[in-house]
Structure formats: structure tokens, C-alpha cells
N, C-alpha and C positions, 0 to 999 in steps of 0.2 A: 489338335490337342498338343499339350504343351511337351517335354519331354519331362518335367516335374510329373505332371499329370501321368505320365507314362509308367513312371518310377513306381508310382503310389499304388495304380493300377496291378502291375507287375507286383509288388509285392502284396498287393490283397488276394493276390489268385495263388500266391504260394502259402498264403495262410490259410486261405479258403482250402487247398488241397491237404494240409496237412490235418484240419480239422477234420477233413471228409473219411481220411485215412482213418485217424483216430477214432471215428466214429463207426468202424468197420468198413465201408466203402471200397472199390478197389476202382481206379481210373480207369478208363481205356483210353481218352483223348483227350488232350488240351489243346485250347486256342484251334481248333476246326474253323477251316476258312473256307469258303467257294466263294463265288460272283456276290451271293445274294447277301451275306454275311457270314457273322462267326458264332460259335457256341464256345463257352468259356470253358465248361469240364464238364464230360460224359462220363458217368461211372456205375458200377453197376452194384447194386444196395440188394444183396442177395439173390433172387430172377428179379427184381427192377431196376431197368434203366434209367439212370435217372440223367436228367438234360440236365445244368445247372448255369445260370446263371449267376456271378459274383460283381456286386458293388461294393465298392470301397469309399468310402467317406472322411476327409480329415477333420472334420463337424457337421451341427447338425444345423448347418445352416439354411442348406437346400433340405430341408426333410430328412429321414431315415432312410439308409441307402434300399431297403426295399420298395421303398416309393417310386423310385426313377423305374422301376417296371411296369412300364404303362400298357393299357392296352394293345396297341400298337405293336409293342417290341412282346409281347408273349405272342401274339399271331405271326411274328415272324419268325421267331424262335419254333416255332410250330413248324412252319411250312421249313427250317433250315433240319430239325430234326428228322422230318419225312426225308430230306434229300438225304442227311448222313444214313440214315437207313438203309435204302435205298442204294446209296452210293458203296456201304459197305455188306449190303446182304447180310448184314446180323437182323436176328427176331429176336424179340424179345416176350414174353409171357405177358408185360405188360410197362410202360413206361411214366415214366412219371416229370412234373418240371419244377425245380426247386431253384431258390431264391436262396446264395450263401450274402447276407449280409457281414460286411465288414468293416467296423469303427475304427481308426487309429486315436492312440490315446496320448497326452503328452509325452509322456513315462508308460514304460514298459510295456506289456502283450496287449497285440487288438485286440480287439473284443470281436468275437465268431458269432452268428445265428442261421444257422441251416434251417429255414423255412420250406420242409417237406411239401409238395403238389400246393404250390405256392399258386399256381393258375395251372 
């Protein structure tokens, strides 16, 4: 990955956090890493836990950044969420996986879409 790519990244997950905020949300973790991979923001949306994923997009060239969540990466995002669990002894009532899409625009504010139990 490039360190452009890195930048873009980096700033779609602080927009993504800021939306999440705004949206009542309260974080418990960013960027969660083990062996197996990473979780982008754990936050918890009143008793739900919510695992999130955020893509960031500078067009819609490759598709809508929600599409980059392939099957694949929600089964893993699964099994990473079992081990943060796990790793941290939190329960939770019930959890959920959500998809923060994030568009950058020529001019001014990304555009946000918090896709609730996205898979």
C-alpha cells in the first residue's frame, strides 16, 4: 500500500469516527490488530457492540466503498471479533457488523454512510 493510500485511509477512519460520534456511538477501540488481522472501530451503539469496518474511496471507480466487503473479509472480521472478545473478556447483549462507507469529494466534507449489520 502506497503511503498516499495510507493518508486517505487514515483520514477516512477519522471521519468515519467522527460520524460514529455524532451519531451517538461511543468508541472503545481503533485500529485493533493481532496475527490474524485488524478491526477498524469497535464501538458500542447503546448495549450493541458494534464491529465496524470503514472504506474509503477517492472515486467510484472500483465500485462503492461498501462493495470492497467481500465475503471473505466479513468471515474474517468474524473470527477477529471472536478473538477481540475473547481477548478482552467484554460481553456484550448482542453485536453487530457495520460497514462506515466513506467518499472523498473534490471540495469539501466526505460524504459518511454507516451501513448498520451490513453482514
Amino acid at each position: 500500500m502506497t503511503k498516499r493510500n495510507q493518508a486517505v485511509g487514515a483520514y477516512g477512519e477519522r471521519c468515519a469516527v467522527r460520524h460514529l460520534i455524532g451519531a451517538g456511538l461511543r468508541p472503545v477501540a481503533r485500529n485493533w490488530r493481532c496475527a490474524a488481522g485488524e478491526i477498524d472501530i469497535i464501538a458500542w451503539d447503546g448495549s450493541v457492540l458494534a464491529f465496524c469496518e470503514v472504506k474509503t474511496r477517492r472515486n467510484e471507480e472500483f465500485g462503492p466503498p461498501a462493495e470492497a466487503v467481500v465475503p471473505a473479509k466479513a468471515r474474517r472480521l468474524r473470527g477477529l471479533a471472536a478473538r477481540w472478545l475473547a481477548d478482552t473478556g467484554t460481553t456484550a447483549d448482542e453485536v453487530r457488523f457495520d460497514v462506515v462507507s466513506v467518499r472523498l469529494t473534490g471540495a469539501g466534507a466526505a460524504r459518511v454512510e454507516h451501513l448498520k449489520g451490513a453482514f
